[in-house]
LUMDREN-83067 format. One record per residue (C-alpha): x, y, z; residue number from 0. Coordinates in nm, 2 decimals, decimal comma, always signed. Layout:
residues N
X:Y:Z:NUM $
...
END
This chain:
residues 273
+0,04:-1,81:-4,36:0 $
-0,34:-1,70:-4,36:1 $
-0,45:-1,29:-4,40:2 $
-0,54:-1,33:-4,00:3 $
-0,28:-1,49:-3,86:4 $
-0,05:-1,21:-4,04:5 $
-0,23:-0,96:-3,86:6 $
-0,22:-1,18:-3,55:7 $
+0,16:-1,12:-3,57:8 $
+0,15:-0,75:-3,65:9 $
-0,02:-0,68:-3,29:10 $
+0,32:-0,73:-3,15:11 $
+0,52:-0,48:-3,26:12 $
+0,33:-0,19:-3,12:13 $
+0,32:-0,41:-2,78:14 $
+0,68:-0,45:-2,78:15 $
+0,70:-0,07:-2,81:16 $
+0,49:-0,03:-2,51:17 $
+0,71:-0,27:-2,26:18 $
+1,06:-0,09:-2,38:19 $
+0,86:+0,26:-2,34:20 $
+0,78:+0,10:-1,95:21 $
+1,11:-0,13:-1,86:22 $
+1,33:+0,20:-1,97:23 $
+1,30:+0,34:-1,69:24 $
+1,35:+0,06:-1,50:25 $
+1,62:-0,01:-1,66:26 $
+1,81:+0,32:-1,62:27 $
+1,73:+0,32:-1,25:28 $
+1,90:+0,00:-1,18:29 $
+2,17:+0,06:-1,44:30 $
+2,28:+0,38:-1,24:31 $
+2,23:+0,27:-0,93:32 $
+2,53:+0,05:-0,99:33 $
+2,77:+0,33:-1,13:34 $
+3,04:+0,56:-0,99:35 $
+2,97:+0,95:-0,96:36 $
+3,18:+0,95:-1,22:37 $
+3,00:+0,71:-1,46:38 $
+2,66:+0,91:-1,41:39 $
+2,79:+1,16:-1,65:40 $
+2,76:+0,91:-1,95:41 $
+2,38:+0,86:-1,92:42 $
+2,16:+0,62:-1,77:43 $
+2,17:+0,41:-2,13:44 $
+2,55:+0,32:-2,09:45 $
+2,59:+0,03:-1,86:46 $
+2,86:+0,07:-1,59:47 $
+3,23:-0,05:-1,67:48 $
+3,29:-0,11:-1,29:49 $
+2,98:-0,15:-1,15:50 $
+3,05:-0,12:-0,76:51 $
+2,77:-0,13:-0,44:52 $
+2,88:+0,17:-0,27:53 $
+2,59:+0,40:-0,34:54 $
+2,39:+0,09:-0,18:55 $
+2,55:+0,12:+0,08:56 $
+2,53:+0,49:+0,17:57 $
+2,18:+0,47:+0,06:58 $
+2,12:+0,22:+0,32:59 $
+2,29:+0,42:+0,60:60 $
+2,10:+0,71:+0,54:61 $
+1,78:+0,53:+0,46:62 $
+1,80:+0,31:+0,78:63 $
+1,60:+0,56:+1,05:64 $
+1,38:+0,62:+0,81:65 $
+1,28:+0,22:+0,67:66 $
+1,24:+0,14:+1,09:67 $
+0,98:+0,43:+1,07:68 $
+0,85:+0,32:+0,74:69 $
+0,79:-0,03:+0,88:70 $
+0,64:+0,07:+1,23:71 $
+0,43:+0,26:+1,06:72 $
+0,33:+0,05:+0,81:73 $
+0,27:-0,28:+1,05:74 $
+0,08:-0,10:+1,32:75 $
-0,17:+0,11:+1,04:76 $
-0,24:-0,23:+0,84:77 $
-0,31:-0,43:+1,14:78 $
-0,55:-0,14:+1,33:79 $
-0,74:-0,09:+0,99:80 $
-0,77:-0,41:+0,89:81 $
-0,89:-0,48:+1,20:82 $
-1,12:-0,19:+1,24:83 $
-1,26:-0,29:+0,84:84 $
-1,34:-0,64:+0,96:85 $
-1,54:-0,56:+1,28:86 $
-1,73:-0,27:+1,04:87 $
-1,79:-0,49:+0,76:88 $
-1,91:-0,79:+0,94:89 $
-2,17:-0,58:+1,11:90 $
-2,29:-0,42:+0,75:91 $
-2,29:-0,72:+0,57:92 $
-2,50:-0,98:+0,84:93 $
-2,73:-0,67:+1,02:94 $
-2,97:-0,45:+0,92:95 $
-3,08:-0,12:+1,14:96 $
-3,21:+0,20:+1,04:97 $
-3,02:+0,39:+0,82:98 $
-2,74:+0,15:+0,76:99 $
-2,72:+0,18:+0,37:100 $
-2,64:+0,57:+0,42:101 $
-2,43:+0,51:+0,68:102 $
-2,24:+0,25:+0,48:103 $
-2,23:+0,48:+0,17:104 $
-2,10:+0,78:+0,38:105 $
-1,80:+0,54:+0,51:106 $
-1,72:+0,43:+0,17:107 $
-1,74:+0,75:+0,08:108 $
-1,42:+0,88:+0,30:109 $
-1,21:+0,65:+0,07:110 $
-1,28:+0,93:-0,23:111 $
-1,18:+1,24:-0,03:112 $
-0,90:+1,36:-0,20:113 $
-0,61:+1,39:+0,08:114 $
-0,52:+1,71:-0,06:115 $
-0,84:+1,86:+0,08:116 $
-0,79:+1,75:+0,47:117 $
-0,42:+1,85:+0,50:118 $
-0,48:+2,19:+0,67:119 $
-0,72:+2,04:+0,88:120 $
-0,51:+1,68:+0,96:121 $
-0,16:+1,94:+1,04:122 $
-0,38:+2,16:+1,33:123 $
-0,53:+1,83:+1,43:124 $
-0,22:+1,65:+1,51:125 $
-0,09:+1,96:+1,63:126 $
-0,36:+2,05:+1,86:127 $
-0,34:+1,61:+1,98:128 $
+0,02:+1,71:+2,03:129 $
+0,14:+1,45:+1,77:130 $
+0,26:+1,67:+1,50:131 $
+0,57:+1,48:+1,37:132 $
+0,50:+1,18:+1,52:133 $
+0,51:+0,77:+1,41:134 $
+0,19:+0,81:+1,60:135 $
+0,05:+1,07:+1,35:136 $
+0,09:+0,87:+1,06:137 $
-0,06:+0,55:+1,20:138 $
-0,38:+0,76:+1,31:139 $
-0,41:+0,88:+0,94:140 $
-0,35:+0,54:+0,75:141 $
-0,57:+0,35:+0,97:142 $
-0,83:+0,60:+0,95:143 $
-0,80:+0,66:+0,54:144 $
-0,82:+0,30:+0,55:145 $
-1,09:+0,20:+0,71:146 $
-1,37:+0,25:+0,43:147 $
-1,20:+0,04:+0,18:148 $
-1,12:-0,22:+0,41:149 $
-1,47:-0,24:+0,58:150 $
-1,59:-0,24:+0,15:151 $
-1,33:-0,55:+0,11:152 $
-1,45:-0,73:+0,46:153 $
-1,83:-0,65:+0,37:154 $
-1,82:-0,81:+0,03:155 $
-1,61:-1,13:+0,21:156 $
-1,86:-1,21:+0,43:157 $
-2,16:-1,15:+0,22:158 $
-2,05:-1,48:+0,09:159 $
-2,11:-1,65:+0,41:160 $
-2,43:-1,82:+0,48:161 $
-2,66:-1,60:+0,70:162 $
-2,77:-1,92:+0,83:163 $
-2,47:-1,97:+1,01:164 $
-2,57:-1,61:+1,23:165 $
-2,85:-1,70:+1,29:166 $
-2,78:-2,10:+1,43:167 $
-2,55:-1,88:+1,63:168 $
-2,78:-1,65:+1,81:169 $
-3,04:-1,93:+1,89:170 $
-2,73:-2,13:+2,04:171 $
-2,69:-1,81:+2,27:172 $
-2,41:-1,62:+2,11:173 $
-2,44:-1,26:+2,13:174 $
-2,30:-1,00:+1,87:175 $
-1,94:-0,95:+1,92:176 $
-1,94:-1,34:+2,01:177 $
-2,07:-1,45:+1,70:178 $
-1,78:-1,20:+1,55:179 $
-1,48:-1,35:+1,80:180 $
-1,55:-1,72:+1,75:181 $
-1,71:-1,75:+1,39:182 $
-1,62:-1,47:+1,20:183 $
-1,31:-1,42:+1,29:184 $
-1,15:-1,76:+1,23:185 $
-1,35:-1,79:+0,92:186 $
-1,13:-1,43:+0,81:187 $
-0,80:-1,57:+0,80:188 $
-0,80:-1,56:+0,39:189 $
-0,93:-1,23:+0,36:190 $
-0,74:-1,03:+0,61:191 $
-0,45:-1,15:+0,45:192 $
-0,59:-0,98:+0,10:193 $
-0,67:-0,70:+0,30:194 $
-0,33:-0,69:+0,46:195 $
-0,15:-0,73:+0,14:196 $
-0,35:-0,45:-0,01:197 $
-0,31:-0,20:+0,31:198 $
+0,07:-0,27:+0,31:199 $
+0,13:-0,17:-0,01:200 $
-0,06:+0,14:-0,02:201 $
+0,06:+0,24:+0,32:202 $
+0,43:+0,19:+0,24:203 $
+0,41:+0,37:-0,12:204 $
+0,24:+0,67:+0,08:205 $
+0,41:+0,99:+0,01:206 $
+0,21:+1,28:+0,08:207 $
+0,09:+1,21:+0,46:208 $
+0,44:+1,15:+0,55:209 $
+0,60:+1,49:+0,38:210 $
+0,29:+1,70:+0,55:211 $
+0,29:+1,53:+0,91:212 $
+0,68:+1,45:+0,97:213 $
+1,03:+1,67:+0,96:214 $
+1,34:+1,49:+1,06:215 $
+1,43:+1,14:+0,99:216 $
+1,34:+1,04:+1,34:217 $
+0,97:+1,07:+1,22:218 $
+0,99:+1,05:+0,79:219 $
+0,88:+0,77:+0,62:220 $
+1,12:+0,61:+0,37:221 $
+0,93:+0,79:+0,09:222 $
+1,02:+1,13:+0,21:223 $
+1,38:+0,99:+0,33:224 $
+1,48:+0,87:-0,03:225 $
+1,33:+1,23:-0,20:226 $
+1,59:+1,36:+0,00:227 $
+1,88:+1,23:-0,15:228 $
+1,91:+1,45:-0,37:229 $
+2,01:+1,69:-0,12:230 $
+2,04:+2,10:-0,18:231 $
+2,34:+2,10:-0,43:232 $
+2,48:+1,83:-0,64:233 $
+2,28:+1,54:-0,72:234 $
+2,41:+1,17:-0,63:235 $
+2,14:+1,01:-0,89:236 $
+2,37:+0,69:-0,78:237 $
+2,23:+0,67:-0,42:238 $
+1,89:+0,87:-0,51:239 $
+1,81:+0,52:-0,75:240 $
+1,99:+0,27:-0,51:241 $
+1,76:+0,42:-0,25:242 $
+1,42:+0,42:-0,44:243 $
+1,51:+0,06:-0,56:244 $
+1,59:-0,02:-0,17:245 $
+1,25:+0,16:-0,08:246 $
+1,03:-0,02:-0,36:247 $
+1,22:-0,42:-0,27:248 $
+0,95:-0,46:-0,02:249 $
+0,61:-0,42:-0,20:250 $
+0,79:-0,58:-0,50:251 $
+0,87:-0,90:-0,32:252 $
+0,56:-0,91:-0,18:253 $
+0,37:-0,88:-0,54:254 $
+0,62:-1,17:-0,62:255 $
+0,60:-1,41:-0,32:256 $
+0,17:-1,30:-0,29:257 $
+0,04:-1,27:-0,63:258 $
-0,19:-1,54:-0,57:259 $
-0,37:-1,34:-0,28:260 $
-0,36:-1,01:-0,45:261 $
-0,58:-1,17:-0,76:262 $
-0,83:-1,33:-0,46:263 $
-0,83:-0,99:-0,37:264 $
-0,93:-0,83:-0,69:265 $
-1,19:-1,08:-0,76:266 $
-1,33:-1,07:-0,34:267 $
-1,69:-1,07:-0,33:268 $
-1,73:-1,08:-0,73:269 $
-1,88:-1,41:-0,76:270 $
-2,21:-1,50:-0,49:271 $
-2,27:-1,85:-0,41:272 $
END
C-alpha cells in the first residue's frame, strides 16, 4: 500500500466523526419518540424496550389543526409567489425600460431584509388590514418575502430562452401578457416546479412569521404547534420528537421523492446556451 493511498484512507476517520456528530441527533429524536414517559428517563442513547406509537398518536391529535393550517398556508403562499416571480421575472429577463436594473436590484434586495427588522411593522400592518391572526396573514407574508427570490430563479430560467422567439412573437401580433400566457408559460412547467419545491420547503420550515402573526391553533402553523408541546410544566420529550418528526416527514419526502428537481434548481440559470 503506497504513502498516498494511506493517507487516502486516513481522510475518513475524521469524516466518520462528522456524520455520528450529525445523525446523533437524529438518532435520539427518533429513538425517543418511540419510548414510554417512563423510558425517557434513561436518555435518548438507550433504545426503547417496548417501543409503542402512542406519543404518535397524541402528537397527531394535537398537531392536526395546526398541519391543515400549515398546509393551507403553505399551498396558497407557493402558488401566489411563484406565480407572482414568473410574471416579474419574465418581464426583467426579455424587456428593457428605464431604470429596470435598479428596479430589479431593489426587488432582489427584499429577499436580504432580515425578518427580524419588519416584525413591528408586519404585527400593526395585519392589524390595522384586520388580519392579525389570520391563515390570510401568513400567506400575505410568504408570498410577498417570496417574490424576489422567485422572480431571481424565473429571471435566470428564461434568460435561457432565445429572445428570438419574443420577438417572432410580437411581429405575429402577440402582445405582452400574450406572449407570457401562451409561450412562456407552457415553456415554465420545469421551472415552476423548482421554484415550487424550493418555496414549499422554506414556507413550511417557517417559524418566526407564524409565532409573531398567529395565537391559537385555529391560526398556528405546525412550527409553533409542535414548540408547544412542551407545554408549561412537565415535558413529554416523547410527543415533542414524534411531533417534530411528524412536522419535518413532508419536506423530507419531498427531498427524497424530488431530488432530481432540487439540483436543476441549484444549477438554474448557471450554464447559458
Amino acid at each position: 500500500m503506497s504513502v498516498q493511498t494511506k493517507k487516502f484512507k486516513w481522510i475518513y476517520i475524521p469524516l466518520i466523526i462528522l456524520v455520528f456528530i450529525y445523525m446523533f441527533p437524529i438518532y435520539a429524536l427518533v429513538n425517543t419518540s418511540f419510548k414510554t414517559e417512563e423510558e425517557i428517563k434513561y436518555g435518548p442513547v438507550r433504545l426503547p424496550s417496548h417501543p409503542t406509537l402512542e406519543s404518535y398518536e397524541a402528537a397527531f391529535t394535537r398537531l392536526k389543526p395546526s398541519i391543515k393550517n400549515s398546509i393551507v398556508m403553505t399551498l396558497f403562499a407557493t402558488i401566489l409567489s411563484s406565480l407572482v416571480g414568473s410574471i416579474t421575472g419574465y418581464i426583467f429577463s426579455k424587456f428593457s425600460f428605464k431604470g429596470s436594473n435598479i428596479l430589479f436590484i431593489v426587488l432582489i434586495m427584499g429577499f436580504y431584509i432580515a425578518p427580524q427588522s419588519i416584525l413591528i411593522p408586519l404585527v400593526l400592518f395585519m392589524g390595522k388590514l384586520g388580519l392579525y391572526n389570520t391563515i390570510f396573514s401568513l400567506v400575505l407574508t410568504h408570498t410577498a418575502y417570496g417574490v424576489p427570490i422567485t422572480t431571481m430563479l424565473f429571471k435566470n430560467y428564461y434568460d435561457n430562452i432565445p429572445y428570438e422567439i419574443v420577438d417572432s412573437a410580437v411581429v405575429d401580433g402577440c402582445d405582452v401578457p400574450g406572449i407570457y400566457r401562451y409561450i412562456f408559460f407552457p415553456l415554465s412547467m420545469p421551472g415552476f416546479a423548482v421554484v415550487a419545491i424550493f418555496q414549499f420547503t422554506n414556507i413550511w420550515n417557517e417559524f418566526l412569521f407564524g409565532l409573531t402573526l398567529t395565537q391559537g391553533v385555529h391560526s398556528q402553523p405546525i412550527t409553533v404547534a409542535v414548540s408547544n408541546l412542551k407545554g408549561t410544566t412537565v415535558a413529554a420529550w416523547n410527543q415533542i420528537c414524534a411531533g417534530a418528526i411528524i412536522a419535518t416527514l413532508p419536506v423530507v419526502l419531498i427531498y427524497i421523492l424530488l431530488m432530481k428537481f432540487i439540483i436543476k434548481g441549484l444549477l438554474m440559470g448557471s450554464v447559458k446556451g
